[in-house]
C-alpha positions as CSV (number, residue, x, y, z in Angstrom):
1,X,0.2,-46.1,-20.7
2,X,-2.2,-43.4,-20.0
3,X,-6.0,-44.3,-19.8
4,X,-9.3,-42.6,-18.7
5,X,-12.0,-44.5,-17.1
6,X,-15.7,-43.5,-17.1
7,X,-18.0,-45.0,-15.3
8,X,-15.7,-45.6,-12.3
9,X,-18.3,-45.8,-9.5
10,X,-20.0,-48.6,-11.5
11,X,-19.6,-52.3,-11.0
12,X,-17.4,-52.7,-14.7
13,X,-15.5,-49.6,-13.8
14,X,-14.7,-50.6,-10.7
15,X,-13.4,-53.6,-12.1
16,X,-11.0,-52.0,-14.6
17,X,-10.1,-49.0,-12.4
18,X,-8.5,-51.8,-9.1
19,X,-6.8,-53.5,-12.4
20,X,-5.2,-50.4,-14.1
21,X,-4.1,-49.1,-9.9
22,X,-2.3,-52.7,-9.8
23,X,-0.7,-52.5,-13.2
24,X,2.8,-50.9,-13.5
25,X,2.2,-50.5,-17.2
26,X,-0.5,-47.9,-16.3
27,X,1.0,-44.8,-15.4
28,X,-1.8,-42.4,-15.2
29,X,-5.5,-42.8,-14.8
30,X,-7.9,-40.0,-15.3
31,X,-11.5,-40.5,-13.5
32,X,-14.7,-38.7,-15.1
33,X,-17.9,-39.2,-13.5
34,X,-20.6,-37.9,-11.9
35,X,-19.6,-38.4,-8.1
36,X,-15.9,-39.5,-7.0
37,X,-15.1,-42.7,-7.3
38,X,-13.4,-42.2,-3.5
39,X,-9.8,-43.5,-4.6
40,X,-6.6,-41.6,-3.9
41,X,-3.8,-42.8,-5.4
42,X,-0.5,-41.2,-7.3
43,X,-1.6,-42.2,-10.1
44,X,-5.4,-41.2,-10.3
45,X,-6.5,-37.8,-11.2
46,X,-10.4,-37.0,-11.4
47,X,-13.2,-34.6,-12.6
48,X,-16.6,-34.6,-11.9
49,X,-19.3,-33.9,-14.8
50,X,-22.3,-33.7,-15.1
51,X,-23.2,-33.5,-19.2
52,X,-22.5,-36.6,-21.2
53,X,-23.2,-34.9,-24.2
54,X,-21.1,-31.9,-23.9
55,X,-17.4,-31.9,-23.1
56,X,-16.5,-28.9,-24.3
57,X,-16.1,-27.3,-20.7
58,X,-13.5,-30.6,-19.7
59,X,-12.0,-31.1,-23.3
60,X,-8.3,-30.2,-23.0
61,X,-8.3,-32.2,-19.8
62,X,-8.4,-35.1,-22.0
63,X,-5.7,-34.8,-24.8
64,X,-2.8,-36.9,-24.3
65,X,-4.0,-40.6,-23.4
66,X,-3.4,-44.0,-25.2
67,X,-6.7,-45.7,-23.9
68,X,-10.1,-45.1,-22.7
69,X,-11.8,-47.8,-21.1
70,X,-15.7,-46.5,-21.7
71,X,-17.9,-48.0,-18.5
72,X,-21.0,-45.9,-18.5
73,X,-24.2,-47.7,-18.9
74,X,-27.1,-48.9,-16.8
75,X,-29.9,-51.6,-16.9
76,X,-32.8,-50.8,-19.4
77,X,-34.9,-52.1,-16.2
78,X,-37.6,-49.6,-15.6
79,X,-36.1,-46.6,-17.7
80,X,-37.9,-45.6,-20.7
81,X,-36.5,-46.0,-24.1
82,X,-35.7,-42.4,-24.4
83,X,-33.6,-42.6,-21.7
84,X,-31.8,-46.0,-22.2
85,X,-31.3,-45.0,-25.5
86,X,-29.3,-41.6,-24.5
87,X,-27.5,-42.9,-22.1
88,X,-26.1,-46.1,-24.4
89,X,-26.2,-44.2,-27.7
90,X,-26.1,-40.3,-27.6
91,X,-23.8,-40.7,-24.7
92,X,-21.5,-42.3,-26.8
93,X,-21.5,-40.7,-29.8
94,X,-20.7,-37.7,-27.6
95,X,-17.7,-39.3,-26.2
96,X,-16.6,-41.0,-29.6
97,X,-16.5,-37.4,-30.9
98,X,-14.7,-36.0,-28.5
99,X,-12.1,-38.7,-28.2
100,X,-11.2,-38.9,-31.6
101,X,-11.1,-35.1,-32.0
102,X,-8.4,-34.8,-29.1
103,X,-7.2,-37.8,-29.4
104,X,-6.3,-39.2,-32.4
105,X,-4.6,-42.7,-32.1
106,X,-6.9,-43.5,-28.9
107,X,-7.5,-47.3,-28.2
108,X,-11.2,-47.4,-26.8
109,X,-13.2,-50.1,-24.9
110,X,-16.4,-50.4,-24.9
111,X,-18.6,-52.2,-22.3
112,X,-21.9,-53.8,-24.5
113,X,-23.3,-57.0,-22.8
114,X,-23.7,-60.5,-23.9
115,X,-26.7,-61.0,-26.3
116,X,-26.1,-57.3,-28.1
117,X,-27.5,-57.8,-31.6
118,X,-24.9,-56.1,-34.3
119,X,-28.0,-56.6,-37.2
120,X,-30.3,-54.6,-35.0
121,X,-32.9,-56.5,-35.8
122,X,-33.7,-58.2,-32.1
123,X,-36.7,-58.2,-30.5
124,X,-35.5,-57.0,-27.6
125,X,-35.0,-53.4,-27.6
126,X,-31.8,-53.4,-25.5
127,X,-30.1,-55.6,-27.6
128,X,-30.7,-53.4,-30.5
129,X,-29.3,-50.4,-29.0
130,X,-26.5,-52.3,-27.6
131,X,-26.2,-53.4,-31.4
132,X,-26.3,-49.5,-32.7
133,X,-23.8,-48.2,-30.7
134,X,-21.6,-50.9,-31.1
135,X,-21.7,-50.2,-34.9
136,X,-21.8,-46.3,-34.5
137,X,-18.2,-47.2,-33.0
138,X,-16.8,-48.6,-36.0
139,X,-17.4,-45.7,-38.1
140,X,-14.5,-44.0,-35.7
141,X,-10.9,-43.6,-36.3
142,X,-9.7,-45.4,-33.0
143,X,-6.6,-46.9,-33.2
144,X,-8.3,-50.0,-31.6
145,X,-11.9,-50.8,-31.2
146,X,-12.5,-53.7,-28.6
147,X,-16.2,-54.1,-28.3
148,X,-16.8,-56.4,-24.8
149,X,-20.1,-58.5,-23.8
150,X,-19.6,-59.2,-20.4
151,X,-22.3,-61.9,-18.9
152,X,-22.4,-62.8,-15.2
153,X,-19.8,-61.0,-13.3
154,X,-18.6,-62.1,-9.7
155,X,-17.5,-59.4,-8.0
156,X,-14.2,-59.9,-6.1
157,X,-12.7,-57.6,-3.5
158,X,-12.2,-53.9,-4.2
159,X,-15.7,-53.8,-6.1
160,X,-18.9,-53.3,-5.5
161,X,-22.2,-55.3,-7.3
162,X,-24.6,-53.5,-9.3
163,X,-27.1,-53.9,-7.0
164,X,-27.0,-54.4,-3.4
165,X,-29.2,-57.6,-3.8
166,X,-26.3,-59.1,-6.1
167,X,-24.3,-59.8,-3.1
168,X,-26.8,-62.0,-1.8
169,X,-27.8,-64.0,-5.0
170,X,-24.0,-64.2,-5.8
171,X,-24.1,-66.8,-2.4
172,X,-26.6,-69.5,-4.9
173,X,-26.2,-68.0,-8.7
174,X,-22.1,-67.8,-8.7
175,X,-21.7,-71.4,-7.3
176,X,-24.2,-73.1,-10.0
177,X,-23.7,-71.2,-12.7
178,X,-19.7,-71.9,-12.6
179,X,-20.8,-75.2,-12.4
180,X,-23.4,-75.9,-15.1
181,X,-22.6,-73.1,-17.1
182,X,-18.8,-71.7,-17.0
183,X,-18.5,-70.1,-19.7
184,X,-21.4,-67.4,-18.6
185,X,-19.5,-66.3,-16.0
186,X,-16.4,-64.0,-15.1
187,X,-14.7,-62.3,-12.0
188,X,-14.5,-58.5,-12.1
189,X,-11.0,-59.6,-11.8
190,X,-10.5,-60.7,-15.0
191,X,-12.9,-58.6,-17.0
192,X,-10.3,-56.0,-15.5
193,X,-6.9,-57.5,-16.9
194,X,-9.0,-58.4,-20.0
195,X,-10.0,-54.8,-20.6
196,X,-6.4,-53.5,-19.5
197,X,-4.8,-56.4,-21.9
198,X,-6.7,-55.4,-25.0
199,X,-5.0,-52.1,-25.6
200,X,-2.3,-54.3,-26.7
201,X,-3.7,-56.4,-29.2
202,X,-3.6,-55.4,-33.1
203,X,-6.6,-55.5,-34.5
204,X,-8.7,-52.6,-35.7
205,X,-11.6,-54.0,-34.3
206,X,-12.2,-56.7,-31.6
207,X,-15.6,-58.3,-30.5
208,X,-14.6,-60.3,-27.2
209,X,-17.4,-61.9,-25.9
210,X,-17.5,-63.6,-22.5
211,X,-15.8,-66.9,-23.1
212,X,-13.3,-64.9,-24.6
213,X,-13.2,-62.1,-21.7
214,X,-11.3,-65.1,-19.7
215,X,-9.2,-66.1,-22.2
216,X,-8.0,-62.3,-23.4
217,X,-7.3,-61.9,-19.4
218,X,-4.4,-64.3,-18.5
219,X,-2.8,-63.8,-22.1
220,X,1.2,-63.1,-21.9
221,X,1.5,-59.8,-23.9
């Protein structure tokens, strides 16, 4: 299979790019992204771009792929809803476009987060937006649609938390929440395999919410 990541230098692309190097079912992995992701492997090719709403300068670089695994996002902390709302709407409805167009029978995963609100009708604004794009997605001819919603993510080895504080409250949150709350919480690990083993399911269109992240990630397929 041949995927492109975006979003590689983030937490959830790390997590899927140290999967898709492991997997011998993944034969070549294109990187876009703003800075290098700093991997060199046989497998890995890369661009760097700058406009996420234009990909007419990089878009016969991306015809001939079975899967994209869509990472780009950040935390509506402290950006203005302008902002958010580009980066986790117009961003991609720019990529959706593009994909599609080049791309016809493309499987495409889509990072959201738990609590996204489909009706778009939330009171938080996030979860609205979230909600939109999620449902902007559907109206696309992708061969498969898997729509995830992470929660807590425990970073393993290979990737790198969001923030550099995370490492530290992943010493006290990790331990209790897998205790009092399991199902809130994943590995980058296995939001990795989950994202990798979703290409291979048949449905159109796939919500997978966290519990479900852990499940999707040790199927047999």
């Amino acid at each position: 299979m041949k995927v492109i990541i975006f979003g590689a230098t983030g937490m959830v692309g790390q997590c899927v790019l140290v999967e898709c190097l492991k997997s011998p079912a993944i034969t070549k992995i294109l990187v876009v992204g703003r800075r290098t992701c700093g991997v060199k492997n046989i497998k890995t090719r890369e661009i760097l771009h700058n406009n996420f709403l234009d990909y007419s300068a990089i878009e016969n670089e991306l015809i001939g792929y079975n899967a994209c695994f869509y990472c780009l996002g950040v935390s509506s902390v402290g950006l203005s809803n302008k902002k958010y709302y580009d980066i986790t709407y117009n961003y991609t409805v720019a990529i959706a476009e593009i994909l599609t167009k080049q791309n016809p029978n493309i499987n495409f995963a889509f990072i959201s987060g738990a609590g996204t609100d489909e009706t778009e009708k939330c009171r938080i604004n996030w979860a609205n937006i979230k909600g939109k794009a999620e449902n902007m997605l559907r109206k696309y001819p992708f061969k498969s649609l898997s729509l995830f919603r992470p929660a807590y993510i425990k970073a393993l080895e290979g990737v790198e938390p969001s923030y550099s504080l995370n490492k530290y409250f992943d010493w006290f949150f990790y331990p209790f929440l897998k205790t009092f709350f399991p199902k809130a919480v994943i590995t980058s690990k296995e939001l990795g395999m989950a994202m990798i083993n979703s290409m291979y399911q048949k449905e159109e269109v796939k919500i997978i919410e966290n519990v479900d992240i852990k499940k999707l990630a040790y199927l047999n397929l």
